[in-house]
C-alpha positions in Angstrom: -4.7 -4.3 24.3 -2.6 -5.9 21.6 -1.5 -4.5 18.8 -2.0 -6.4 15.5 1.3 -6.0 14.6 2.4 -8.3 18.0 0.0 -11.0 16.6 2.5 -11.4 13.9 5.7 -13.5 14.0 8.8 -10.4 14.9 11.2 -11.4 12.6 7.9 -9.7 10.0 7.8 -6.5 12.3 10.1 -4.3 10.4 7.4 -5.5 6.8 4.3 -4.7 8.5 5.6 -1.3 9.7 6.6 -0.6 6.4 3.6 -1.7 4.6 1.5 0.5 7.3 3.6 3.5 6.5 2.5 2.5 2.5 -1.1 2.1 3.6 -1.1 5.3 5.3 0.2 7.3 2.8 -1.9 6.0 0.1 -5.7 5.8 1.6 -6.1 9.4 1.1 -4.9 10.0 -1.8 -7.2 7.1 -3.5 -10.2 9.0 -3.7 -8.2 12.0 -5.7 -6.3 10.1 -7.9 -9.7 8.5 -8.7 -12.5 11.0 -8.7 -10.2 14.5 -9.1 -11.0 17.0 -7.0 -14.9 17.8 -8.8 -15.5 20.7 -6.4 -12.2 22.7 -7.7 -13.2 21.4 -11.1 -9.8 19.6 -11.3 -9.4 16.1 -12.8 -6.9 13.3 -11.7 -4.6 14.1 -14.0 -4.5 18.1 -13.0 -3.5 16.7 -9.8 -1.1 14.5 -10.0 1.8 14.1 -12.8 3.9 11.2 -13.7 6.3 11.1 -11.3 3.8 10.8 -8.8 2.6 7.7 -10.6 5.5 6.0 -11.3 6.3 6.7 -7.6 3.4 5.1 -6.1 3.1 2.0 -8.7 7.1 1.0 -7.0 5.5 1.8 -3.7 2.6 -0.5 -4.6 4.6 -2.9 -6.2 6.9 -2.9 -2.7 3.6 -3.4 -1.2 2.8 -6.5 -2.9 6.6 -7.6 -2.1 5.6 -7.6 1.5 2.2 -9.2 1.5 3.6 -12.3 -0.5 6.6 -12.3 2.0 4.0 -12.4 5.3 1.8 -14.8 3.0 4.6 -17.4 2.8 5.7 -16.9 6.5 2.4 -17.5 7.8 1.8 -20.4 4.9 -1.0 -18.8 3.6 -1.8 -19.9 0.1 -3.3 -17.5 -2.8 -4.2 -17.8 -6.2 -1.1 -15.3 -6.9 2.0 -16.2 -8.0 4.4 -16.3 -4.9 
C-alpha cells in the first residue's frame, strides 16, 4: 500500500513530514484549548499560558508556510494569497 506521502513529488517529502509532525501534535490538544477540561472544572486558559500560544500560532503559521509551498508545487490555485 502506498503511502500518501509517496503520492507527492520527493523534493516535498521533508514539508509533508513536517507538517504531519504539526498535525500530530496539534489534534489533540484542539479540543482543550477549545472547550477546557469541563470535567476538572478548568478553562482554556487554566490550561494553557501564553507561551504555549504564541508557540503554536508560529507552528501554525509554519504550517501554512508549507501548505502554500505544496499548493504552488502542485499548481493548485486558492483564494489565499500565495
Amino acid at each position: 500500500m502506498l503511502r500518501l506521502v509517496d503520492r507527492f513529488p520527493h523534493n516535498l517529502s521533508k514539508d509533508i513530514h513536517e507538517l504531519t509532525s504539526i498535525t500530530r501534535e496539534a489534534a489533540p490538544k484542539h479540543g482543550r484549548s477549545t472547550y477546557g477540561e469541563p470535567d476538572k472544572d478548568l478553562t482554556p486558559d487554566e490550561i494553557y499560558s501564553e507561551k504555549h500560544a504564541k508557540d503554536f500560532i508560529a507552528k501554525a503559521r509554519r504550517a501554512r508556510e508549507i501548505v502554500l509551498k505544496i499548493f504552488r508545487e502542485l499548481s493548485i490555485y486558492t483564494m489565499f494569497k500565495l
